[in-house]
Structure formats: C-alpha cells, structure tokens
KOLTORKOL-982782 format. One record per residue: x, y, z of N, C-alpha, C in turn. Coordinates in pm, whole numbers, padded with zeros to 5 digits, always signed. Layout:
REM KOLTORKOL-982782
XYZXYZXYZ;...
//
This chain:
REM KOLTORKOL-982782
-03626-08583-01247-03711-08690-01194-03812-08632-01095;-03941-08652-01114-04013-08592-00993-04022-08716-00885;-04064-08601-00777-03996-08708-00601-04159-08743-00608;-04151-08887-00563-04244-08931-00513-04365-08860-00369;-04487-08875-00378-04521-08824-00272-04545-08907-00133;-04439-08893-00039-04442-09004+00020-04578-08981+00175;-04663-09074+00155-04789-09086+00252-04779-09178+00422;-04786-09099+00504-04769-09173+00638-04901-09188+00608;-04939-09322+00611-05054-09373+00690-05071-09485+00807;-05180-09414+00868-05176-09463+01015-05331-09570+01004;-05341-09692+01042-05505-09751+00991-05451-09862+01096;-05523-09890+01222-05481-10032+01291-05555-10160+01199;-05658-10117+01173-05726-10217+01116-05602-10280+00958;-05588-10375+00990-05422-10453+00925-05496-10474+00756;-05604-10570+00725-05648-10557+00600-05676-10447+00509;-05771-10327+00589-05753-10254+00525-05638-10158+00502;-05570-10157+00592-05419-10063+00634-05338-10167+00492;-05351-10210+00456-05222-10324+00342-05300-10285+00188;-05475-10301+00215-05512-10247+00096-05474-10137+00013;-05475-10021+00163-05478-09912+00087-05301-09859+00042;-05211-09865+00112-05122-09910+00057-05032-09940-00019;-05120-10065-00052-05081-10170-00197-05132-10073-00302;-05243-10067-00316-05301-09969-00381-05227-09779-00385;-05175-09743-00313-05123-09598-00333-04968-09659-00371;-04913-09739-00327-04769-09777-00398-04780-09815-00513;-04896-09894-00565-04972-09971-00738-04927-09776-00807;-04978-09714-00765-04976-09554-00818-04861-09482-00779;-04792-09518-00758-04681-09471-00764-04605-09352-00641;-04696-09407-00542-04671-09323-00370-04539-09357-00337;-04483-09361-00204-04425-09396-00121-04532-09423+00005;-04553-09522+00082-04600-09544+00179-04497-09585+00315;-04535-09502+00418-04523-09541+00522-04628-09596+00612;-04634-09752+00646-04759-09758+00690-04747-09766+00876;-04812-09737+00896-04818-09733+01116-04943-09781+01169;-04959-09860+01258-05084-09949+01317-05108-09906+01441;-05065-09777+01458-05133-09708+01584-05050-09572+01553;-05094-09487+01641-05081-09372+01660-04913-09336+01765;-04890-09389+01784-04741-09388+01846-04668-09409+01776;-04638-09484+01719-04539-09558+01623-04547-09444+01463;-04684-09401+01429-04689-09294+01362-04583-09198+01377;-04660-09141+01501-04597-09018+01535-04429-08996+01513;-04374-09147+01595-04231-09166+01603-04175-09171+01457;-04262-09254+01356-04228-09268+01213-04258-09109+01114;-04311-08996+01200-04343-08890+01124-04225-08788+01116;-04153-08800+01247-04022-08760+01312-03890-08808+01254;-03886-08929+01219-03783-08972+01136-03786-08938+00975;-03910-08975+00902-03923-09017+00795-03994-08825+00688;-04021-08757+00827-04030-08624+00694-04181-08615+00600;-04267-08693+00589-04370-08723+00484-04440-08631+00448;-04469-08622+00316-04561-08497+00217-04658-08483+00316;-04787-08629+00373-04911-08601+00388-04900-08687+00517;-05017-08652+00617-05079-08746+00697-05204-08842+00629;-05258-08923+00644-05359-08995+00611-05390-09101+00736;-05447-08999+00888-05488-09075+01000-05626-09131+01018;-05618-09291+01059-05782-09348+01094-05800-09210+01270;-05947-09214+01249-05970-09146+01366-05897-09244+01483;-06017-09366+01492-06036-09454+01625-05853-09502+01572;-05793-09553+01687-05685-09605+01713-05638-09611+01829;-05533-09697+01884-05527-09761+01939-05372-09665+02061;-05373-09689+02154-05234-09616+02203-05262-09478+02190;-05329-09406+02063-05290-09304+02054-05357-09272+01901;-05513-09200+01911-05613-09197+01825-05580-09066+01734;-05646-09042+01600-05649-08959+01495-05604-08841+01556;-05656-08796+01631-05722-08633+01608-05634-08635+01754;-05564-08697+01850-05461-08667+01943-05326-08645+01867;-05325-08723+01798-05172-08738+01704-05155-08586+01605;-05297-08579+01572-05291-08439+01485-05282-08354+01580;-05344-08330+01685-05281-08191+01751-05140-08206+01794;-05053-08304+01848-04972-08304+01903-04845-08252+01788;-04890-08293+01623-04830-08282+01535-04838-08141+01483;-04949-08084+01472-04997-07939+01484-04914-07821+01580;-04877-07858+01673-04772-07770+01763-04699-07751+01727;-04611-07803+01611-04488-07772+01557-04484-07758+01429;-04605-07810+01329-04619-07815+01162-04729-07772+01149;-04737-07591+01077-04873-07609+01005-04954-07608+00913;-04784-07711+00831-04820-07680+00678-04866-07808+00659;-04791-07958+00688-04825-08060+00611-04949-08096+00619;-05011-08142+00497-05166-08157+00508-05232-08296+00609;-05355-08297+00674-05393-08370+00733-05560-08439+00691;-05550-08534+00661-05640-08656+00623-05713-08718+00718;-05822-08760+00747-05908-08847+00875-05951-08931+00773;-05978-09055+00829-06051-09145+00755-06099-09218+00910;-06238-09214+00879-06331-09198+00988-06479-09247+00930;-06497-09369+01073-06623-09403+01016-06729-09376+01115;-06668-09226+01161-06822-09158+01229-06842-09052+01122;-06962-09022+01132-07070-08934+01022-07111-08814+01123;-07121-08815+01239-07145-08706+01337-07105-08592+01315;-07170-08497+01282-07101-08340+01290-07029-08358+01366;-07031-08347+01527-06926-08312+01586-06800-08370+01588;-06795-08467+01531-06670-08542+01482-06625-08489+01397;-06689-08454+01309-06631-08392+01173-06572-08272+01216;-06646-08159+01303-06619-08020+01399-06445-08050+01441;-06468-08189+01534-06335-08206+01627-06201-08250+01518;-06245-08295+01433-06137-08331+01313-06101-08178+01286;-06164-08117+01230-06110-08003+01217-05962-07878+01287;-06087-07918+01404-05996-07843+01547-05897-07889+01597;-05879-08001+01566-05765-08123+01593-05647-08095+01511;-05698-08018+01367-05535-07965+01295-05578-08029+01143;-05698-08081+01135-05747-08180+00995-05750-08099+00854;-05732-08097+00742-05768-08025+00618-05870-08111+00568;-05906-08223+00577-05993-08262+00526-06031-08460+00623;-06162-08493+00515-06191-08586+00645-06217-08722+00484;-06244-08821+00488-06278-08932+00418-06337-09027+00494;-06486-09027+00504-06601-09153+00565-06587-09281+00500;-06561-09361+00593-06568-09545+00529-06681-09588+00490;-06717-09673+00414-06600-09686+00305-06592-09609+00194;-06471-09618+00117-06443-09459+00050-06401-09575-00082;-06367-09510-00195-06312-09579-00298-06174-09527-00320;-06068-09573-00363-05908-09559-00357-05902-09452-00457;-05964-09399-00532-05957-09323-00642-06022-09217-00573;-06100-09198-00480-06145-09064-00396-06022-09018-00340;-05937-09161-00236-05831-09114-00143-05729-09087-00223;-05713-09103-00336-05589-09036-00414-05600-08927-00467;-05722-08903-00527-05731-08756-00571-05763-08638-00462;-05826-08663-00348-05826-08600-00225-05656-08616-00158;-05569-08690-00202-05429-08674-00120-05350-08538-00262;-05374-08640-00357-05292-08550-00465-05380-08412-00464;-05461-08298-00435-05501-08179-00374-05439-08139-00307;-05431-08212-00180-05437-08137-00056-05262-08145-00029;-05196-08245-00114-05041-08217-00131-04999-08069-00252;-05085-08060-00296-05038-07955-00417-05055-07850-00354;-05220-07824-00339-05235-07750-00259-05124-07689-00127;-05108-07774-00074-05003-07714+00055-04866-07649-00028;-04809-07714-00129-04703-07676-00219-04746-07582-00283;-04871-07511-00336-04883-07387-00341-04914-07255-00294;-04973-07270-00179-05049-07231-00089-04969-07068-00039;-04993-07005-00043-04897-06854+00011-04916-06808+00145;-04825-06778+00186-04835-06741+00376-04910-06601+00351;-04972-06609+00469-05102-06495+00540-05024-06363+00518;-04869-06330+00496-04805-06180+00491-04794-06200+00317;-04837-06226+00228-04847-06245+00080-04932-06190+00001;-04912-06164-00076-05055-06104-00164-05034-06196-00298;-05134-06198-00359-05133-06305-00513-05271-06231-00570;-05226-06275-00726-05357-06166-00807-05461-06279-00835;-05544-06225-00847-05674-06286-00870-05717-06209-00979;-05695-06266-01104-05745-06193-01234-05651-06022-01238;-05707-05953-01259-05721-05798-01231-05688-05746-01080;-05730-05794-00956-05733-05778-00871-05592-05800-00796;-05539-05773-00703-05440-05847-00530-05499-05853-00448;-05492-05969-00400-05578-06025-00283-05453-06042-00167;-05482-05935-00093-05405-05952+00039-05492-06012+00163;-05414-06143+00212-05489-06184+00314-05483-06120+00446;-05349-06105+00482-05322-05998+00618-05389-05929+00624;-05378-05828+00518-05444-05684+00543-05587-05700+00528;-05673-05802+00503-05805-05857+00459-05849-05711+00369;-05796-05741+00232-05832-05643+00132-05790-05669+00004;-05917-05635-00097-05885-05620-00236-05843-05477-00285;-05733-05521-00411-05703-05401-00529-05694-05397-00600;-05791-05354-00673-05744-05303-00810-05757-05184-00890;-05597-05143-00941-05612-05015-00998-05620-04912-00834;-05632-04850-00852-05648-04789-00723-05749-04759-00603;-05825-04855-00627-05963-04910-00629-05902-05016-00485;-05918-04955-00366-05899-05054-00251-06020-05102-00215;-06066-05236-00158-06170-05302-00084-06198-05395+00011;-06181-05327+00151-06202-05426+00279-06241-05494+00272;-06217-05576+00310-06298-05781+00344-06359-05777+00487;-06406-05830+00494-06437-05878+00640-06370-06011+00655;-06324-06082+00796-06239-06166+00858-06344-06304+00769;-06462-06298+00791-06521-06402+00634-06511-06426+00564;-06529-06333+00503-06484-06297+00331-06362-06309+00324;-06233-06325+00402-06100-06292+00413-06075-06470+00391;-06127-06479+00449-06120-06694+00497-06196-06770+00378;-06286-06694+00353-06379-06748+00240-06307-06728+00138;-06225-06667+00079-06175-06605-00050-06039-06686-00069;-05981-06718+00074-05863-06750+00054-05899-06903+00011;-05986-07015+00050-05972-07137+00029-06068-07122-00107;-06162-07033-00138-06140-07052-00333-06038-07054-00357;-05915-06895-00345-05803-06917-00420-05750-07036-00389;-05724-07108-00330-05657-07245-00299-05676-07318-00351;-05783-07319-00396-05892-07405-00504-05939-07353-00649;-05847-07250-00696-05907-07216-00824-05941-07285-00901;-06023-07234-01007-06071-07344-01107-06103-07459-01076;-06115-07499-00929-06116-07648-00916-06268-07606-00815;-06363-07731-00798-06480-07665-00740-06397-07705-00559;-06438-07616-00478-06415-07611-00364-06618-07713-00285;-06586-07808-00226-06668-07902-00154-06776-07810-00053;-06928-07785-00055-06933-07715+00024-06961-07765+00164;-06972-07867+00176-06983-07921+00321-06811-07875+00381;-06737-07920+00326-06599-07908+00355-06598-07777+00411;-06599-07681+00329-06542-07553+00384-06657-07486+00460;-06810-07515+00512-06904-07510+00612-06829-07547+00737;-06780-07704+00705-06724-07713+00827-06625-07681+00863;-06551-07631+00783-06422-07551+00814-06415-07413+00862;-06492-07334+00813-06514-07222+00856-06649-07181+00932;-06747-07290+00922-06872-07227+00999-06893-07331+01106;-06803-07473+01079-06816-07541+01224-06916-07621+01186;-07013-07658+01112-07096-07751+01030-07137-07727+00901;-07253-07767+00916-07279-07739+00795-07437-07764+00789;-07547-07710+00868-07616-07693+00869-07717-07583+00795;-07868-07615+00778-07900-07474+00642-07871-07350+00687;-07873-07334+00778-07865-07186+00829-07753-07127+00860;-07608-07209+00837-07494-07157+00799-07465-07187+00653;-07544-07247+00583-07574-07278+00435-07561-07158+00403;-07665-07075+00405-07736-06967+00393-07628-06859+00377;-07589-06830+00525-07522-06748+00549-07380-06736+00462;-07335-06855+00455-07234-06889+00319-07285-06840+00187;-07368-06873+00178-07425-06823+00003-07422-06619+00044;-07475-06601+00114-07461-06449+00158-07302-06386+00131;-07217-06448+00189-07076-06397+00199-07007-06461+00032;-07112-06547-00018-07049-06551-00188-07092-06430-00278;-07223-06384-00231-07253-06264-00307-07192-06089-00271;-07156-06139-00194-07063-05993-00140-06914-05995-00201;-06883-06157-00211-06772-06163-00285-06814-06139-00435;-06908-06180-00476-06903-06154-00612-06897-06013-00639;-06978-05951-00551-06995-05801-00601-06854-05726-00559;-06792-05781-00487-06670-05699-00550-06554-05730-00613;-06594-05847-00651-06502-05879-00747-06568-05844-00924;-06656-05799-00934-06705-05759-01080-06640-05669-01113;-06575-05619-01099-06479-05525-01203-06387-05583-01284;-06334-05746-01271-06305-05800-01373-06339-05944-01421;-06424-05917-01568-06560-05993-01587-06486-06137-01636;-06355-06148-01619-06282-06289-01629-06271-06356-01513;-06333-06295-01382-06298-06338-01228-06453-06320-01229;-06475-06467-01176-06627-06538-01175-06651-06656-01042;-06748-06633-00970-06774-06728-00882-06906-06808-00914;-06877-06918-00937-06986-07012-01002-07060-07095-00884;-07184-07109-00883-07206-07242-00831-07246-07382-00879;-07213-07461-00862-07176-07582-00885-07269-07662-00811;-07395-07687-00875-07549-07697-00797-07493-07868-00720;-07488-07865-00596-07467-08014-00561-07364-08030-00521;-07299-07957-00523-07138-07989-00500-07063-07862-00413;-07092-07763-00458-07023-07626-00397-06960-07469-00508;-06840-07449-00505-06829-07333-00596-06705-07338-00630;-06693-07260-00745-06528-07248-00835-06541-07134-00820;-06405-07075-00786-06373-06972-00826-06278-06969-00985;-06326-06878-01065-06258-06862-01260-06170-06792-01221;-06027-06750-01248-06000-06703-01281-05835-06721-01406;
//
C-alpha cells in the first residue's frame, strides 16, 4: 500500500484554509490543517508530516518565524510559502527563513499539488553533501565539489557545486529559473540572470565528454538537466 503524503498546512484565512484542503484530501493527501502558526508548530511535533505548506502573514506566529524555528532541528522536510507579497525581498527572506520553494496568491490547486508532489519526492531522493551519484558517465561529488570520469578529475567551483546539485535534483524535469536565482543568487535580477547562464556554460563544457548528459534551455521557463 503506498503511505499517503501527509501535508501540515498552516492558512488563518478559514475559507481558503478548508478549500485547499478539501481539495488535497479530494486527491488523496492527508491534511493537517492549523490557523496560525503556534498551533502548527505544536501540530508539527506531534503529527511527523511529509511537507510544510505555510501562509507567510499569520497570526501568533507568521510563515517564515515558524520555518526557522523548525529549521533548527529539520533540514530535510520540505518547506512551502504561500504568500501574497511579490517583493523580492520577501521572496530573499522566504528563502533564508528555511523555504524550498514559494507559491503567490492566487495560485491554482493543480500548481500546489504538483509543486508539493516535487518537493516531497524530491526530499525522498535527494543524497547528503558526503555522497557521490553518477550523472550519465560522470560522479558528481558534492563535498569534494568535483567531477569524474574515467580518470579524468574536474573541480567545481562552490557555484557550479550548488548549481549542479539542484539540476541533479531536478533531472529531466526543467528546474524554474527564477526559483533557483533566488535560491542561490538571492534574486533574480538580469545581472544575476546573466551570471547564471555563465556558470551553465562552464557546466556544459565539462560535462561534454558524455554526449547523453545535456543541459538544455527551456526558453521561458529555465533548464533540464538529460541525463
């Protein structure tokens, strides 16, 4: 039998907090639902849950307090914002707060499910920083920030090290590029645009030694890594 994925969500706002919900239990979730950020927290402690799915603004005890406080002790289970500020620096502080990803209101239920079902798999596959995993032809060690193949070693830089790891996280699947701008460059402005597209072509070039391991871009959207 596969286990349900069970979702703490935290939303004071009561209509939409029942919508969404109704709607992830309609699909076959487990929901835990919480109308502030205390009662969360206390319900995160008892109840164990796959995912977070926190409103920023709240009440007692807001998004991005609850995620750090939760962050001190977990830093695997994935973390969700649903947030109806648009502000970079909101988006910045979600991040720093312990966030994997963010969802702007209003969103459609079929975004927040396929953005939960990711970022739960994702964490269930995900390999700790002392690991290595192949990439085509290649081992991609993150610790040691280095590729191999064949006897063929190749330094990363701490960029390229961070950059490489959330493709692999995302194989075959296109990785968002605002997402990982703001994840790793802190916005997402052109001129860390830029600089991103720079650290894709350094990745490509050393990853061409095996012509089945391909970094695509995905005009509008961001990049896949093939392999």
């Amino acid at each position: 039998m596969i286990k349900k994925i069970t979702v703490l969500l935290a939303e004071d706002e009561l209509s939409l907090g029942k919508i969404i919900s109704e709607s992830l239990e309609n699909k076959g979730f487990e929901v835990i639902y919480c109308i502030d950020g205390e009662v969360a927290l206390k319900q995160y402690k008892i109840k164990s849950p796959d995912i977070l799915v926190l409103d920023v603004m709240m009440p007692k005890k807001d998004g991005f307090t609850l995620a750090k406080e939760i962050r001190r002790n977990n830093q695997q289970i994935p973390i969700l914002f649903l947030t109806a500020k648009s502000q970079t620096i909101d988006v910045v502080e979600g991040f720093h707060s312990g966030g994997n990803d963010y969802l702007k209101k209003p969103f459609s239920m079929e975004e927040l499910i396929v953005r939960i079902e990711h970022l739960v798999m994702r964490s269930n596959t995900s390999f700790t920083h002392s690991d290595k995993v192949d990439i085509g032809l290649y081992q991609f060690h993150y610790k040691k920030q280095k590729l191999q193949i064949n006897d063929t070693i190749l330094k990363l830089t701490s960029r390229e090290t961070d950059l490489l790891h959330q493709l692999y996280l995302n194989k075959n699947n296109i990785l968002d590029k605002d997402y990982i701008l703001n994840k790793l460059w802190g916005n997402n402005d052109f001129f860390k645009a830029r600089s991103m597209d720079v650290f894709i072509t350094k990745l490509r070039k050393k990853l061409n030694q095996d012509q089945n391991v391909q970094i695509i871009n995905v005009r509008g959207y961001g990049y896949k890594l093939i392999c």
